[in-house]
C-alpha positions in Angstrom: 24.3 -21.0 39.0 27.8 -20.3 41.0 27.1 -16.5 43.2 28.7 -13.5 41.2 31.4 -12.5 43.8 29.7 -8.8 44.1 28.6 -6.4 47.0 25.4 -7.6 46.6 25.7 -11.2 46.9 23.2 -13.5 44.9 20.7 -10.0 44.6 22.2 -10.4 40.9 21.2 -13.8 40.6 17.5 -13.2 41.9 17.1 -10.2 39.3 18.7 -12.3 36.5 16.5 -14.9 37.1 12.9 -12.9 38.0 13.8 -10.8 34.6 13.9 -14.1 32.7 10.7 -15.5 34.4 8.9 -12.1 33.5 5.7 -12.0 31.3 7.2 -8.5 30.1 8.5 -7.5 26.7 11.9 -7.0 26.6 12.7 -3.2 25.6 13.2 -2.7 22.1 16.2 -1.5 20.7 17.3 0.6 17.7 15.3 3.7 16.6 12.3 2.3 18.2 13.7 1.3 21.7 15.3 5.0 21.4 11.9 6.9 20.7 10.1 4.9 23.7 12.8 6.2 25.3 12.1 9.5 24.6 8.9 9.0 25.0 8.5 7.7 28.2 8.4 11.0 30.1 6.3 13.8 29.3 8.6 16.7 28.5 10.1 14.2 26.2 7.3 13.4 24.7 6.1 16.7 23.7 9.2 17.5 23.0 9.7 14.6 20.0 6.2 15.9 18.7 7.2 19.1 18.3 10.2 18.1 16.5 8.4 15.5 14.4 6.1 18.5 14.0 8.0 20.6 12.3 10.4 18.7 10.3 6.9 16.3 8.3 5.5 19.9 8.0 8.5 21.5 6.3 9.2 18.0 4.4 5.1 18.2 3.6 5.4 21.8 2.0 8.7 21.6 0.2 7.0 18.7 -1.5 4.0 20.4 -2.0 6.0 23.1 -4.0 8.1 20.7 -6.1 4.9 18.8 -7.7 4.6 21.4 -10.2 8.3 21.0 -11.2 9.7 17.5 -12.5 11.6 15.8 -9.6 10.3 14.1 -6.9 7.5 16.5 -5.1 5.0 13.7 -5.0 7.9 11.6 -2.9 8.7 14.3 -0.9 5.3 15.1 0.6 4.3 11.2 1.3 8.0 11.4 3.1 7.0 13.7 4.7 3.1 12.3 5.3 5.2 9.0 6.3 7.3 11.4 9.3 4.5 13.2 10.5 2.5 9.7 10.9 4.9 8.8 13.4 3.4 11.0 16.3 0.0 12.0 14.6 -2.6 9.7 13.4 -4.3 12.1 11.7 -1.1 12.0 8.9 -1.4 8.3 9.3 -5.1 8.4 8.1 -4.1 10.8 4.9 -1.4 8.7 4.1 -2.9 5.3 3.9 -5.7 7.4 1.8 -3.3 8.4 -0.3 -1.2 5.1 -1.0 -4.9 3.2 -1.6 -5.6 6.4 -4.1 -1.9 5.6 -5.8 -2.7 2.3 -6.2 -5.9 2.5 -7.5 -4.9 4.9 -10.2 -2.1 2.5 -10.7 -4.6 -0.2 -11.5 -6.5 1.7 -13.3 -3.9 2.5 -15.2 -2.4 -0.9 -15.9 -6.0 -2.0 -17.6 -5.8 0.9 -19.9 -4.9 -0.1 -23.9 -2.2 1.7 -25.6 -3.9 4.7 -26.9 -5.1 5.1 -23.3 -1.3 5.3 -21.8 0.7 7.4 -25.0 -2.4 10.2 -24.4 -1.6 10.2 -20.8 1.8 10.3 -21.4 1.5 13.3 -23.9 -0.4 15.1 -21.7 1.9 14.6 -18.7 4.9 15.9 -21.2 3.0 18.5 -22.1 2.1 19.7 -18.5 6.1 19.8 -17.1 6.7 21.2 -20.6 4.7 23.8 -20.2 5.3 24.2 -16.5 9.1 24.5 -17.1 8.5 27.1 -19.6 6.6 29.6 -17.3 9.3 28.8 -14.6 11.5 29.9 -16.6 10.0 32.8 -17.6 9.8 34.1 -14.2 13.4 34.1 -13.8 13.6 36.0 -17.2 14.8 33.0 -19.2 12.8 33.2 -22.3 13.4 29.5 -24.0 11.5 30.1 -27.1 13.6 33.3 -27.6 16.7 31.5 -27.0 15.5 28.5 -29.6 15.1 31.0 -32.5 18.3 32.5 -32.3 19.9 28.8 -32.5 17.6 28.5 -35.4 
């Protein structure tokens, strides 16, 4: 290897090389490499855990409140579950429970006959129906009152 022409003389080469001999991972890079990054001192540290912290929790509960309603609560709260396990293995543990209690209903699910599936699929109308309705009605939108007068 020619010397880099440099203030420091072959110093580059002897780092270049003793980095490529070394037994040590190289840093990651992307998201990751940026977190360890953040992570590496303490106030940083705390700092993303806080953060991480409060944005799972709120992305936990806004879920939490759109179950009721059609959409995507259920999403929401494991996206949320999914941010939180990032800095708190206690969310990690909840989560995997509740991806092995997914699937299991799942398969459950998939081995049921016909009449099995349409009742669970009436009764799962019937629920957001139902839950609609009374969210509506606490806005003052009356739907069955607006039905009659179309009929």
């Amino acid at each position: 290897m020619p010397t880099q022409n440099t203030d420091t003389g072959e110093a580059d080469l002897i780092k270049d090389g003793a980095a490529a001999r070394s037994d040590m991972p190289e840093r990651r890079g992307g998201l990751h490499g940026w977190l360890d990054g953040i992570r590496a001192t303490r106030t940083g540290a705390m700092t993303l855990k806080i953060v991480v912290g409060v944005i799972g929790t709120i992305m936990v509960v806004g879920g939490l409140i759109m179950v009721p309603f059609p959409g995507p609560g259920w999403l929401v709260v494991f996206a949320g579950l999914a941010v939180l396990a990032t800095e708190f293995h206690w969310a990690h543990k909840v989560l995997e429970f509740g991806k092995r209690t997914l699937h299991a209903w799942t398969q459950w699910y998939k081995r049921q006959g016909w009449t099995v599936r349409i009742v669970v699929l009436l009764v799962t109308v019937a629920s957001a129906a139902v839950i609609v309705y009374f969210g509506l009605r606490t806005i003052g939108v009356d739907v069955i009152e607006l039905a009659q007068r179309f009929v």
